[in-house]
N, C-alpha and C positions, 0 to 999 in steps of 0.2 A: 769508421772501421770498415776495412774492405770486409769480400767474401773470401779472399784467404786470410785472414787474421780471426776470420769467426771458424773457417771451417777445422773439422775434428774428425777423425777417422771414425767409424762405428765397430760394430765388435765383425769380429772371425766370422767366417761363415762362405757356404757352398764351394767349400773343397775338399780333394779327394787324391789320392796319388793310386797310379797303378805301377806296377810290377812287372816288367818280362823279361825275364832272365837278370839282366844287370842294369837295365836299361828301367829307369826312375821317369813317370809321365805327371805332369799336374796340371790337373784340372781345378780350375774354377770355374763358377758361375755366377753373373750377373743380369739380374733384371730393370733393364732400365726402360724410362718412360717414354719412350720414342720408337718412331715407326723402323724399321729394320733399314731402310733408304737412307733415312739419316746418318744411323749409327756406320751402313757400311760407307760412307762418305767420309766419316768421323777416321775410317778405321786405314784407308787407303787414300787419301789424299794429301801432300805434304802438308798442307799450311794447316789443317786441321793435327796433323800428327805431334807438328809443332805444340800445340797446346797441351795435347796432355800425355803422348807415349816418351817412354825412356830414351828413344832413338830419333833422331832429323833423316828424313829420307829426299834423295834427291829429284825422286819424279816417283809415278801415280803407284799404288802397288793392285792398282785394277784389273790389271792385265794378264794371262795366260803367258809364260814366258819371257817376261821382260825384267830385264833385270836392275837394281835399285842399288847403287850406295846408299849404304845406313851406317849413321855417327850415333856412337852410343853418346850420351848426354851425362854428366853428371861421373864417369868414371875419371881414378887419378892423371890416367894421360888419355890421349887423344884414339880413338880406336875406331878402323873403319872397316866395315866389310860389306862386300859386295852381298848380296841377295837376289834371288832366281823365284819370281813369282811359278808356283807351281799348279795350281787351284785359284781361280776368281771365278767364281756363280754369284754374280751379282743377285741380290742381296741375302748369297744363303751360303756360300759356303768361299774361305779365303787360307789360300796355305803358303806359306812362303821361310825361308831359311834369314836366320839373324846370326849371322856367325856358326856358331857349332848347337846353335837351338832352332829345334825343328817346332813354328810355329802355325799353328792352326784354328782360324776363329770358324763358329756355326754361329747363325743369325735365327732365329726361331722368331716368329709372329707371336705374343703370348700378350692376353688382356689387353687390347691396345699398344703395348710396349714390344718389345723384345726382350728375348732371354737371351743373353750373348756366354757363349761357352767358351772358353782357350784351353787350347792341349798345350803343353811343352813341354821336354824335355829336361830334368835338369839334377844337379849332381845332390846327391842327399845331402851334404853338409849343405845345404844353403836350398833348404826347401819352405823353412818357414819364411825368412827373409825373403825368400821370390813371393810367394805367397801374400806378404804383409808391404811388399814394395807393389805389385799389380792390384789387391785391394787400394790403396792409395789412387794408383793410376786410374782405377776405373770411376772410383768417385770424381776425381777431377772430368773425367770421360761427363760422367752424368752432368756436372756441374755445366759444361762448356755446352752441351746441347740445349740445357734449359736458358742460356742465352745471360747467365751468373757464370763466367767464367772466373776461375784462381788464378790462372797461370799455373805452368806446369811443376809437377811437384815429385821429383825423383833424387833416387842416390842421399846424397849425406843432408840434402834440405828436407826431404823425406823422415832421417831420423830423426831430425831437429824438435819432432812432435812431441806434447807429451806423453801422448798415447804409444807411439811407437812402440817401447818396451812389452806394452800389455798387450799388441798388437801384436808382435812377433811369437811375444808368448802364447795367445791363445792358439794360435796358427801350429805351433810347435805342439802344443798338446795334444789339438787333433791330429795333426799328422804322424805323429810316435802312436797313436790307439790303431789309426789306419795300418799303420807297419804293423805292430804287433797283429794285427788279424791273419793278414797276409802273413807271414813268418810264419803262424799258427797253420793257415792253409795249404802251404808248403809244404809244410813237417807230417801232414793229414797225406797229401800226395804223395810224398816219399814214401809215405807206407804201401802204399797202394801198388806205386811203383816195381816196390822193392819185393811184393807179395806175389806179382805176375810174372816176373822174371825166370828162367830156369836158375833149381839151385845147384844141377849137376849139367855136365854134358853126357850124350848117350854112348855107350860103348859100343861100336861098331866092329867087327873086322874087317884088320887092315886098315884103321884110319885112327890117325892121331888129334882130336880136335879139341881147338882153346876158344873161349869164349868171354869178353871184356866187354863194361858198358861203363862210360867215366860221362856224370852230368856235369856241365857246366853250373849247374846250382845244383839247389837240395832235390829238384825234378827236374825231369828232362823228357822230352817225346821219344826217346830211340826206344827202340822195341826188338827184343830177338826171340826164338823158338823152335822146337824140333818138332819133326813128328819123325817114331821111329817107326819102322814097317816092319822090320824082324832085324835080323844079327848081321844082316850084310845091305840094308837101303835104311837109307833117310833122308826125309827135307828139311832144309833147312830154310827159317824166313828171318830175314835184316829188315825193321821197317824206322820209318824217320817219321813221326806225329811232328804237324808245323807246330810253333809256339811251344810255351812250357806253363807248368805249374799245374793247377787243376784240370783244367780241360785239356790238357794234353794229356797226362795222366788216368782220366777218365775215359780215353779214345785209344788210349790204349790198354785200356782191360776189354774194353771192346772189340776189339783188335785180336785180342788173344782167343776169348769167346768165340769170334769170328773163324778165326786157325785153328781151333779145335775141331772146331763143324766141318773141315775141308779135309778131315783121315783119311776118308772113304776114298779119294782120289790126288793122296797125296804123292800118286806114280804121276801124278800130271800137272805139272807148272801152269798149263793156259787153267786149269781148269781149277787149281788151286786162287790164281789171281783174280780171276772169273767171281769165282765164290765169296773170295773175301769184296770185292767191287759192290756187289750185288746187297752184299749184308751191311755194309757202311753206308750206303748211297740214302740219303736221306738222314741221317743219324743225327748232322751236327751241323752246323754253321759255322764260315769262315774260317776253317780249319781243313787240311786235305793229308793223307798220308802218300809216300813214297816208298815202295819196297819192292825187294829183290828176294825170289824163293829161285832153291837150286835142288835139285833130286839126286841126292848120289848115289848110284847102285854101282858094289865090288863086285857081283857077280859080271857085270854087263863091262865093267871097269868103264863107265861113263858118269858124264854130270848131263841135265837136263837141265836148263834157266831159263826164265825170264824175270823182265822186271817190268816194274811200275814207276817211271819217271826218277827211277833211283840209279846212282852212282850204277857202271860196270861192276861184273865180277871181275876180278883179276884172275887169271891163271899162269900158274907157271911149270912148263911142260921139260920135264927132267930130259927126256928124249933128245928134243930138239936145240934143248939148252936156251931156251927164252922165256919172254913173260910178255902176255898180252893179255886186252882188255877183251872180254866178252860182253860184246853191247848189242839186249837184245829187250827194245825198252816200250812199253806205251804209255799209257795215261793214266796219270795218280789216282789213286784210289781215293772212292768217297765223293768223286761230285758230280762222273759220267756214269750214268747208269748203262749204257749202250755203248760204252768202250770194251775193245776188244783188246790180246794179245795176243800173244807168237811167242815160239820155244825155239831153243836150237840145242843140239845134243853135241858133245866133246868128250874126245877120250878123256881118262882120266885113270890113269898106270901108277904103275910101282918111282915114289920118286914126285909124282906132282903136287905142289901146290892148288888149294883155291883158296881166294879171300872175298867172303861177303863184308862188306862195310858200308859208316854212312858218311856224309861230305865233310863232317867233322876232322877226317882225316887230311883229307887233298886241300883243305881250305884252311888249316891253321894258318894262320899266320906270324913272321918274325916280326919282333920290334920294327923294321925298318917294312915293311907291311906286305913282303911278298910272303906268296901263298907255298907251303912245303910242295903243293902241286903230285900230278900222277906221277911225272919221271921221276921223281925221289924216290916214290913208293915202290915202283916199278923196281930202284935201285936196292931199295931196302931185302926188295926179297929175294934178288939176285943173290945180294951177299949174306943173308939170314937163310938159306936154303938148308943148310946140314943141321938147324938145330931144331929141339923139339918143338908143337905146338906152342905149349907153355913159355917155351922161350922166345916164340919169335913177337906173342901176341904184346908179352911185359916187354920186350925190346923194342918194338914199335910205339909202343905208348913212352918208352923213354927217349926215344929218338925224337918225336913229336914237343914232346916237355924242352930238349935241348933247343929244337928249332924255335918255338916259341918265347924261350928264355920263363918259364915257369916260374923257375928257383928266384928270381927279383921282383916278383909279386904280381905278377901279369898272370890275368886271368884267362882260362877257356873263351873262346867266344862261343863256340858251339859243343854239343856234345858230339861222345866219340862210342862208338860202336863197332870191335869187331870179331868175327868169327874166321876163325882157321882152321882148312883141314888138310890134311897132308894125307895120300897116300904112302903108307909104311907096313907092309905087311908085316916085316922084322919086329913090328911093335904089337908084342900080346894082346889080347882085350883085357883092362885094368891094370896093364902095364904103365912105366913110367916113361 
């Protein structure tokens, strides 16, 4: 009897799915009995790949940019794709693209052996079957180093096992417990989210303002907020938290805490950005915010801006009859402590537009993958100029939906954020 006729899959075990936005990651882990040398040998070289991965590759995958044909094995028809080594740190760290799967091995020294990690990508219907097809894979992995090789064991010879079923099944179990947590921590966040939000906009004279936050999931990092200074100034801040879900959520109540504590000088954009800089820097890891604060005083009929590696403002100046970007930007908040910014001041009359927003808008994209882009927007508010806040903010958000094609089940990629103000004097305070 060979060692594949004896060999048998064992149970479920070290894995984990992460979450970010839409985007599904699975992690396993494997401890096997060999020096990290070997394994990343095992892991990047054809004739070894040969033996126990899903794919044939045409030369070495050791290399910083080099790029590899990979023949998936074992699918109905023939399928090749090129791949682009992106990461090789021999023998610790290997990253490289298999078609539309972004794959990433870590090589850990652990007991004598290694603990071998893989990230990838992949679509939730087919998470426990990835899962219960690279357990497989890696057992054979193990097999072939210990010098007992099976021959390679993938695709429909793979389910051929008896185990397989109970195989997929346990994998499915845990990973539906994993989801539900996640789901659960989402719905935790959206609270949170949804608790630091403003639930009114401020009444200003003279100024008509809308304000909209649309996540691409159940959380999202956009962030908005007033501060009013009395009946004719306020600032306003648009921030963009990277990533989603808890920790982005959590950095943005921090965020708001932060904006609260800058009243005292909220006549002052540098000194607003300053302040929130200074209170984030250190708070969080791998995480950075982007935002744009603008000070509008009717008395002065001026705006005040800066920003923080965020989108322009948009203005659009009734006067002159245009619409231009005000880009007045430095360095994202939260990881320079010793970054500075800059302000510039613009009229701001009977008749003008401003729009804070976050890239959610200029970055959607159509089915066919171009970006709605600034000159649209630009476009949009040319010809949305005579209607109210409230109108232009729900127009723009449907204009975005059509570009995107929404209505056919296409999802956000990003979230959208934006605030609108209009100078209109003609418009009461708690007017419509």
């Amino acid at each position: 009897m060979t060692d594949r006729d004896q060999y048998m899959p064992g149970s479920a075990g070290g894995v984990q799915v992460r979450e970010d936005g839409k985007k599904l990651t699975l992690i396993l882990v494997r401890e096997l009995r060999h020096s990290p040398e070997k394994v990343w040998k095992a892991l990047t070289d054809p004739a070894h790949l040969r033996e126990w991965a899903p794919f044939d590759a045409d030369g070495s995958l050791g290399t910083v940019g080099t790029t590899v044909k990979l023949t998936t094995v074992g699918a109905p028809a023939l399928h090749v794709t090129e791949a682009t080594v992106k990461q090789a740190d021999a023998p610790k760290l290997l990253e490289y693209n298999w078609g539309n799967f972004e794959i990433r091995w870590q090589l850990e020294a652990f007991g004598g052996g290694t603990r071998l990690t893989l990230w990838t990508n992949i679509d939730r219907r087919f998470m426990s079957m990835g899962a219960a097809g690279w357990h497989i894979c890696f057992d054979v992995l193990d097999h072939l180093l210990m010098g007992t090789p099976t021959g390679r064991i993938v695709g429909p010879e793979a389910m051929k096992f008896g185990r397989w079923q109970q195989l997929n099944g346990e994998y499915a179990k845990q990973l539906a417990q994993q989801l539900r947590a996640i789901k659960q921590e989402l719905e935790n966040a959206r609270q949170i989210q949804l608790s630091i939000l403003p639930t009114e906009v401020p009444e200003i004279v003279g100024l008509d303002i809308a304000a909209r936050y649309v996540p691409m999931t159940s959380v999202a990092g956009d962030f908005y907020d007033f501060i009013k200074v009395d009946d004719k100034r306020l600032g306003v801040l648009v921030a963009d938290v990277s990533g989603h879900g808890m920790p982005a959520a959590l950095i943005s109540s921090m965020l708001k805490i932060a904006f609260a504590a800058q009243s005292a000088h909220a006549r002052d954009p540098v000194g607003v950005l300053t302040g929130l800089n200074q209170a984030l820097c250190g708070k969080f890891e791998g995480h950075y915010v982007t935002a744009a604060y603008a000070f509008v005083d009717m008395e002065k009929q001026s705006i005040c801006y800066a920003g923080a590696g965020h989108p322009p403002l948009v203005l659009r100046d009734a006067s002159a009859g245009n619409t231009r970007e005000i880009a007045e930007n430095g360095l994202f908040l939260g990881f320079f402590p010793n970054a500075t910014y800059s302000a510039v001041e613009v009229p701001f009359k009977e008749g003008d537009w401003a729009v804070l927003y976050t890239d959610g808008i200029v970055e959607a994209t159509a089915p066919w993958h171009e970006e709605f882009g600034a000159d649209r927007f630009r476009l949009f508010m040319e010809n949305s100029r005579d209607l109210g806040a409230d109108s232009f903010v729900d127009g723009l958000l449907e204009e975005l939906s059509r570009w995107s094609d929404y209505s056919s089940g296409r999802e956000p990629e990003d979230d959208v954020t934006v605030v609108a103000i209009h100078s209109n004097r003609r418009r009461p305070v708690g007017g419509a």
